[in-house]
Structures are given as C-alpha cells and as structure tokens.
C-alpha positions in Angstrom: 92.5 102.5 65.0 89.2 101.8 66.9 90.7 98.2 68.0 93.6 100.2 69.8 90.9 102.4 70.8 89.1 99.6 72.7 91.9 97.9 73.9 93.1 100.9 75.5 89.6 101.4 77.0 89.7 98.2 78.4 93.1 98.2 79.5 92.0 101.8 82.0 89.0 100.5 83.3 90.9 97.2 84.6 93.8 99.2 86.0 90.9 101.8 87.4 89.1 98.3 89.1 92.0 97.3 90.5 92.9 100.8 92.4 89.2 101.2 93.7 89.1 97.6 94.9 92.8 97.8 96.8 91.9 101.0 98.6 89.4 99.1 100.4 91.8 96.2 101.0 92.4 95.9 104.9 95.0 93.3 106.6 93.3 89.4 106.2 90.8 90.5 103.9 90.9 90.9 99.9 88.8 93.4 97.6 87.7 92.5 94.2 85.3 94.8 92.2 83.0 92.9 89.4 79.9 94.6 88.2 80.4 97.6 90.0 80.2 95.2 93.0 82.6 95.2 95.5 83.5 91.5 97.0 85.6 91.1 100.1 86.6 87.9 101.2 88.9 86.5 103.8 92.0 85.8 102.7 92.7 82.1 102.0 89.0 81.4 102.1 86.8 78.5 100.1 84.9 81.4 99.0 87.9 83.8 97.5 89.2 80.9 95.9 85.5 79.8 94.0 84.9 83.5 93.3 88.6 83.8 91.6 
C-alpha cells in the first residue's frame, strides 16, 4: 500500500511539473521546471540539449 502511495505521489507532482512549466512555453522557446526552478531555453539550443 504505501509503495502505490508513493508512486502515485510521484506520478502527480511530474504531471503537476509538466503543466506549470508548459504554460510558460512561448513559440521558439521551451520551459522545464527542476527544483522549483524554472529553465527556458531556445529551442534547438546547445544548452536545452546539455540540460536534457
């Protein structure tokens, strides 16, 4: 029971990440959030593709 427990914990906080970081996503540019930070990068950039 508690390791269904986590794994549903951990399965709403990534689905949570992934709507705060896309409603800051703006044509060329892509959101991440890691930490509680939010990353933007160019798309297709050196950097997006070392932070990924």
């Amino acid at each position: 029971m508690k390791k269904l427990t986590l794994t549903a914990m951990l399965l709403t906080s990534l689905f949570a990440t992934a709507a705060l970081a896309s409603q800051y996503d703006k044509p060329g540019f892509v959101t991440e959030v890691e930490d509680g930070r939010l990353w933007v990068f160019r798309e297709g950039s050196k950097e997006l593709e070392e932070f990924k």
